[in-house]
C-alpha positions as CSV (number, residue, x, y, z in Angstrom):
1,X,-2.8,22.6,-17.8
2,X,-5.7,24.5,-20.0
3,X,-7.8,26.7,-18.4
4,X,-12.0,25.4,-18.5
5,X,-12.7,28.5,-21.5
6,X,-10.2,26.6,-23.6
7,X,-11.4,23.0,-22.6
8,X,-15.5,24.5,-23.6
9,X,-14.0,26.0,-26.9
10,X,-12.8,22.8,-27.9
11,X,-16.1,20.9,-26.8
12,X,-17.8,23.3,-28.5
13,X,-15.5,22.3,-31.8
14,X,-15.8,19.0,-31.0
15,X,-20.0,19.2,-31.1
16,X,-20.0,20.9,-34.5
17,X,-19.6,18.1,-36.7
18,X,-19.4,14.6,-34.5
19,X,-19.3,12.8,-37.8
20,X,-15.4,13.9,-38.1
21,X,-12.7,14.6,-35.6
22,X,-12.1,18.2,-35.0
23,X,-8.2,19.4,-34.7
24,X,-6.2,22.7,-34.1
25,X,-4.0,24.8,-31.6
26,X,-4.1,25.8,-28.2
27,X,-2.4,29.0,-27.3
28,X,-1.9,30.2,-23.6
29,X,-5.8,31.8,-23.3
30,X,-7.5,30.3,-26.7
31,X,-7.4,28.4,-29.5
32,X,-6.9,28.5,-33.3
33,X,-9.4,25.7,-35.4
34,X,-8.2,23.8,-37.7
35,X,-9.7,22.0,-41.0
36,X,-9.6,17.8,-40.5
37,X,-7.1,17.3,-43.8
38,X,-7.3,13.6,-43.1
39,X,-8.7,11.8,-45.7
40,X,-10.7,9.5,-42.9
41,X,-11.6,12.0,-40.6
42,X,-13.9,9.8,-38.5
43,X,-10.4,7.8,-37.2
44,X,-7.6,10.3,-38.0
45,X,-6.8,14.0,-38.2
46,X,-4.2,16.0,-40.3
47,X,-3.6,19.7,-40.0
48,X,-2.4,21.9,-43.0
49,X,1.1,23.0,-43.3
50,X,-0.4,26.8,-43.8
51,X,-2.5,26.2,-40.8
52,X,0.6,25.9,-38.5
53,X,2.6,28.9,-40.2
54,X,-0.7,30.7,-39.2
55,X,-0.6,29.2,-36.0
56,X,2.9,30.6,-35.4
57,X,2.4,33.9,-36.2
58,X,-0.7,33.9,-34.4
59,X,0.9,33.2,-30.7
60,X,3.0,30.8,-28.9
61,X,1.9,27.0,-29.5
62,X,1.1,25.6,-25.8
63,X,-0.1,22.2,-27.5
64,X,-2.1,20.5,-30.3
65,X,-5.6,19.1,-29.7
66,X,-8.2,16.8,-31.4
67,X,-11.0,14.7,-30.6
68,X,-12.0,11.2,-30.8
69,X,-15.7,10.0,-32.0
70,X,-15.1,6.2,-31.3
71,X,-15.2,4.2,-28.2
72,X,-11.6,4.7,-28.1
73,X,-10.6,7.1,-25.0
74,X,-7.1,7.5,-24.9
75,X,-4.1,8.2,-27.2
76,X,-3.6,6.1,-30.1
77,X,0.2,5.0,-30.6
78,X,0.3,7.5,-33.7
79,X,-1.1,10.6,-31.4
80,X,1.8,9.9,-29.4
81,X,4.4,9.3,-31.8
82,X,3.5,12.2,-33.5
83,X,3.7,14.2,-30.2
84,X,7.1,13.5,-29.7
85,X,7.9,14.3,-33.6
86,X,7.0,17.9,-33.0
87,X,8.1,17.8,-29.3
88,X,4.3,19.9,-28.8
89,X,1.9,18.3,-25.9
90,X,-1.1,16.6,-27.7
91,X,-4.7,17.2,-25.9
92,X,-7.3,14.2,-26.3
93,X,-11.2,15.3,-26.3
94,X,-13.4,12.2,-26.3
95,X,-16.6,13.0,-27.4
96,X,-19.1,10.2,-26.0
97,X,-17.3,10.5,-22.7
98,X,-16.8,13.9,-22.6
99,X,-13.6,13.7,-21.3
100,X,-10.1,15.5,-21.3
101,X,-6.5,13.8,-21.7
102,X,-3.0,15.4,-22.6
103,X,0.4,13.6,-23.2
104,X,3.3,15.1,-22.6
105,X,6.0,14.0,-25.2
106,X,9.0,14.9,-22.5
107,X,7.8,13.4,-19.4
108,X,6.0,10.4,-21.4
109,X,2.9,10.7,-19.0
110,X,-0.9,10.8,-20.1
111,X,-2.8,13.3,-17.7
112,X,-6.5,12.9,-17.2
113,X,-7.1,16.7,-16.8
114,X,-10.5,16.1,-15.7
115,X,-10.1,15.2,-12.4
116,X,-8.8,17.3,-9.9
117,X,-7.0,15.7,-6.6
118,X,-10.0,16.2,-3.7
119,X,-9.1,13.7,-0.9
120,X,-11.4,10.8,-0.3
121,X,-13.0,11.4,-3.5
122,X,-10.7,11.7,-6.1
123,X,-7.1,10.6,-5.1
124,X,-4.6,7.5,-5.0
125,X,-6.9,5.2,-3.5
126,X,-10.0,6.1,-5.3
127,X,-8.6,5.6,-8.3
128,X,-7.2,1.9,-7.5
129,X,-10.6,1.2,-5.6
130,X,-12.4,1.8,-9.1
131,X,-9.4,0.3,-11.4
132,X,-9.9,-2.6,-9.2
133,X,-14.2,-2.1,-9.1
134,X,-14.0,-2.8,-13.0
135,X,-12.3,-6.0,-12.3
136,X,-15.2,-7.2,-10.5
137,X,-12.5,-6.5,-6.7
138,X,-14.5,-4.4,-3.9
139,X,-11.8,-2.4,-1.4
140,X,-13.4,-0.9,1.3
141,X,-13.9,2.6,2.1
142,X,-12.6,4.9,4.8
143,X,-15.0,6.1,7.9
144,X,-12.5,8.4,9.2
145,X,-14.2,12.0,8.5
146,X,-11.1,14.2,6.6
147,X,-8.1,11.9,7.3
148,X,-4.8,13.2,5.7
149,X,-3.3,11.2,3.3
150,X,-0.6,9.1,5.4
151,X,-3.6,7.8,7.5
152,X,-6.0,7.4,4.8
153,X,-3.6,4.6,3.3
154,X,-2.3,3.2,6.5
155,X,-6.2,2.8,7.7
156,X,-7.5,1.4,4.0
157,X,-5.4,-1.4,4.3
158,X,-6.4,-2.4,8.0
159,X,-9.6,-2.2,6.5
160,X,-9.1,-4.5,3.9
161,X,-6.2,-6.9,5.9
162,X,-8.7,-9.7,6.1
163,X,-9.4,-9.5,2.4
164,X,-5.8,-9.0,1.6
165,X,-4.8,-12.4,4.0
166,X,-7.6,-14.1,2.2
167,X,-7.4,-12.8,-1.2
168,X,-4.5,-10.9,-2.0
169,X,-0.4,-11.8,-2.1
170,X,1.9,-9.3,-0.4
171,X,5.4,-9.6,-1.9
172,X,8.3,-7.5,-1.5
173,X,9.6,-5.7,-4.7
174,X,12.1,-7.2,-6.6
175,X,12.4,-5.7,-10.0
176,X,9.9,-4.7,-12.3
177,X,10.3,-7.8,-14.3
178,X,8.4,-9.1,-11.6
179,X,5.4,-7.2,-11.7
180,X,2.3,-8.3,-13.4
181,X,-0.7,-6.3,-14.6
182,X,-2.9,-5.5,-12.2
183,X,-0.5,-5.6,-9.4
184,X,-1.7,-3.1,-7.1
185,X,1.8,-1.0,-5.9
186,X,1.8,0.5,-2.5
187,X,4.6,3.1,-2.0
188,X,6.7,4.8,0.4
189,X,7.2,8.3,-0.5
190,X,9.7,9.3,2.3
191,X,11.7,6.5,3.7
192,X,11.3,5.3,7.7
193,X,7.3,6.8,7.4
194,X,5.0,4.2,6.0
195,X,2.9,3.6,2.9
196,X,1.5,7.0,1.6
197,X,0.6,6.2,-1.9
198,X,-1.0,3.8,-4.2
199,X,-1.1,3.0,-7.8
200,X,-2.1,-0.2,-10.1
201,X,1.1,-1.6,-12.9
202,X,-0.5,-1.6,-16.1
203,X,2.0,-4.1,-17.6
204,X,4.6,-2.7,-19.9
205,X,6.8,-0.5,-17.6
206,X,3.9,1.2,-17.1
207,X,1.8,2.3,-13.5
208,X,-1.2,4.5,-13.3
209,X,-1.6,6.6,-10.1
210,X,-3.4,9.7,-8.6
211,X,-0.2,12.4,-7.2
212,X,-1.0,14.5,-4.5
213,X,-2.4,17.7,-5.8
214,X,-2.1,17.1,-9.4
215,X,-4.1,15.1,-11.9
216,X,-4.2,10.9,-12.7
217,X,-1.5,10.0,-14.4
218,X,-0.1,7.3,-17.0
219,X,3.6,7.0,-16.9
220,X,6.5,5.5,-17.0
221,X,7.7,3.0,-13.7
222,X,11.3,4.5,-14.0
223,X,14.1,4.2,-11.2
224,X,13.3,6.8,-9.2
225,X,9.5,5.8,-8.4
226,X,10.5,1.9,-8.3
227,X,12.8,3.3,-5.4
228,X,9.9,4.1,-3.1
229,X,8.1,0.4,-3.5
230,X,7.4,-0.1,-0.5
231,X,5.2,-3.1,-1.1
232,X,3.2,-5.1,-4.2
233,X,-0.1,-6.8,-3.6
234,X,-1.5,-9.3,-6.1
235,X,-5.2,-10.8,-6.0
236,X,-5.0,-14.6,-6.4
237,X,-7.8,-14.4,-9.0
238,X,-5.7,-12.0,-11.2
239,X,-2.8,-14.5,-10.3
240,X,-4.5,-17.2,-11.3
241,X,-5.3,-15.6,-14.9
242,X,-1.9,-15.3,-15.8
């Protein structure tokens, strides 16, 4: 990922002018800025032809960043599609949030580089207990003072087993044409040992889940991970929704 000199450089592009969205190169230790060539630079960005050549010469391209100035935090389809056209990872700065994306064009996964893994503050089940927060769902929080990762998730859902008999359907997986969004997706990362891991299905093929050690992450539901399902849980007021 980029180091926090590159992520301030950026901000500090970013800041300059907030009427327009600021665009350029990342390199292993710095960055090269850019000139917006859009001709709506408050919703899109272009870079110059010349300004890549330059950025060639300059150093090795590690990726290509730009900001947002609208409410809009994450990737629009054209970022991405544009990602994949010049096989470069794109880096998202949104300005009002202050916040740090990157897509990576080969793995198809959107990283929230902002948010380190810190267990019991910023990990699998933190990030489902506030997916879930925003859709007005409380989960209960762990008492058990440094608890590894294997019992964090076994003792959050005794926790929550009343609400889950009351509120919540358990199911066993059966494809992901099953799934729904919001289906919250417990896994078992080495079979025979329990659930270890949990993530929420954002419809589309798509899950959203906090890896050990690394960073949240927006990706794909391929074969591999759908292999280590180990149970899906839906709330009957999300059911009832559709």
């Amino acid at each position: 990922m980029i180091s926090d000199y590159v992520k301030n450089e950026i901000k500090s592009h970013a800041e300059e002018d907030t009427s327009r969205e600021c665009c350029g190169f990342i390199f292993k230790n710095n960055i090269l800025r850019c000139n917006n060539r859009s001709e709506k630079p408050a919703r899109h960005f272009s870079i110059s032809p010349f300004d890549y050549i330059k950025a060639t010469k300059k150093n090795k391209i590690k990726a290509v960043y730009h900001s947002h100035i609208s409410e809009n935090q994450n990737f629009s389809s054209y970022d991405k599609q544009m990602s994949r056209g010049h096989n470069l990872p794109f880096v998202l700065y949104h300005l009002k949030s202050k916040n740090f994306l990157c897509f990576d064009p080969k793995k198809e996964r959107v990283v929230d580089i902002d948010k380190k893994f810190v267990l019991g503050k910023s990990d699998c089940y933190s990030l489902v207990k506030n997916y879930y927060k925003k859709l007005g769902i409380t989960l209960t929080d762990s008492n058990t003072p440094n608890p590894n990762l294997f019992t964090l998730v076994k003792e959050l859902f005794e926790l929550n087993k009343f609400n889950i008999k009351k509120e919540w359907d358990k199911f066993d997986f059966q494809g992901i044409t099953k799934l729904k969004k919001h289906d919250l997706i417990v896994f078992e990362m080495i079979k025979g040992e329990g659930p270890c891991h949990v993530g929420a299905y954002l419809g589309e093929g798509i899950m959203y889940h906090h890896p050990r050690n690394r960073f949240p992450t927006t990706e794909e539901l391929n074969d591999v991970i759908q292999r280590k399902i180990y149970k899906v849980y839906r709330h009957q007021e999300l059911n009832e929704q559709g």
